[in-house]
C-alpha positions in Angstrom: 20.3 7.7 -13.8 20.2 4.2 -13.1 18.0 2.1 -15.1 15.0 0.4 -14.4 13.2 -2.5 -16.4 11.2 -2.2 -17.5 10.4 1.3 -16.7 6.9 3.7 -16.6 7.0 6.6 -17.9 6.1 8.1 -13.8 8.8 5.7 -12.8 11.0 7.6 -14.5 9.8 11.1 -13.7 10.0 10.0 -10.0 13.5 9.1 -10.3 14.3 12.0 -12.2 12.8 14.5 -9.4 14.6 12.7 -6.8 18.0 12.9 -8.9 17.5 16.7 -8.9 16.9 16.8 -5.5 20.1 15.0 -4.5 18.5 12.0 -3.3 20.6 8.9 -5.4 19.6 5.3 -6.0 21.9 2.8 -3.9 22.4 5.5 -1.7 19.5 6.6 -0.5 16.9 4.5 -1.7 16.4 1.5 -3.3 13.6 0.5 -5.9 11.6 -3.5 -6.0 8.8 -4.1 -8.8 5.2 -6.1 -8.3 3.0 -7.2 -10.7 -0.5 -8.8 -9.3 -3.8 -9.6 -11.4 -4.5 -5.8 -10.3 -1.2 -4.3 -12.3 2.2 -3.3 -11.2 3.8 -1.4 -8.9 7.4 -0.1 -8.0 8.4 1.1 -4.9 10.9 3.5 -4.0 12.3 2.5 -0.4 14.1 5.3 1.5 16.8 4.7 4.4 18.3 6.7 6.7 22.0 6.5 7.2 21.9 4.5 9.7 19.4 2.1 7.5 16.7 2.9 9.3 13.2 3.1 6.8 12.3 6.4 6.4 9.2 5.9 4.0 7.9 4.3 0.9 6.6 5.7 -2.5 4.6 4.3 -4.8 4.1 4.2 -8.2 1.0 2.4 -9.7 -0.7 1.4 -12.9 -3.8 1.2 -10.4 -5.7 2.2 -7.6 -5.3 1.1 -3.6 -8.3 0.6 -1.2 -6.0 -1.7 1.7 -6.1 1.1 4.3 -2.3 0.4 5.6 -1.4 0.8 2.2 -3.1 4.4 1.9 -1.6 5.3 5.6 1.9 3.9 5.4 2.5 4.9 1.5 3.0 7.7 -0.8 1.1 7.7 -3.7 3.2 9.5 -6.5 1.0 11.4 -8.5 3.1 13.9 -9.8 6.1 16.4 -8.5 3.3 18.2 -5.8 2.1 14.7 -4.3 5.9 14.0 -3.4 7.4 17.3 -2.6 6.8 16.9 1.4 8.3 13.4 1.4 11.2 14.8 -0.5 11.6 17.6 2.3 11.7 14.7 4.7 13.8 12.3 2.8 16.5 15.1 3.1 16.5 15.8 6.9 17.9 12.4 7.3 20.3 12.4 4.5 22.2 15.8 5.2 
């Protein structure tokens, strides 16, 4: 797994579910940090192979009320709230 510094624990547990689901960092997606006066974030960033974005997850230490974010992101909140992107993430990659 490739690091991440520093790391949340849901970081991690979102990297880990998309390791077991054959979806690799560098390959087919790559990860960017924030940190604002409202917390931090990190992004996951998927590409098709053609480079193409496919979609975005997030992972926060707090909530969102910008209405592109809630449209145009998924919120990781667990394995369920990610288990449709992950269905979509690999009809572009295989």
């Amino acid at each position: 797994m490739i690091p991440i510094t520093p790391t949340p624990e849901k970081a991690k547990e979102l990297q880990t579910i998309l390791n077991g689901n054959g979806i690799i960092y560098g390959q087919h997606y790559f990860i960017s940090k924030s940190k604002t006066d409202f917390g931090e974030s990190w992004y996951f960033k998927f590409y098709a192979s053609d480079f193409r974005d496919i979609l975005k997850i997030r992972v926060s230490d707090h909530s969102v009320l910008s209405g592109r974010r809630i449209l145009d992101e998924v919120h990781y909140n667990g394995q369920e709230s990610v288990n449709r992107a992950i269905e979509v993430i690999k009809s572009y990659i295989n």
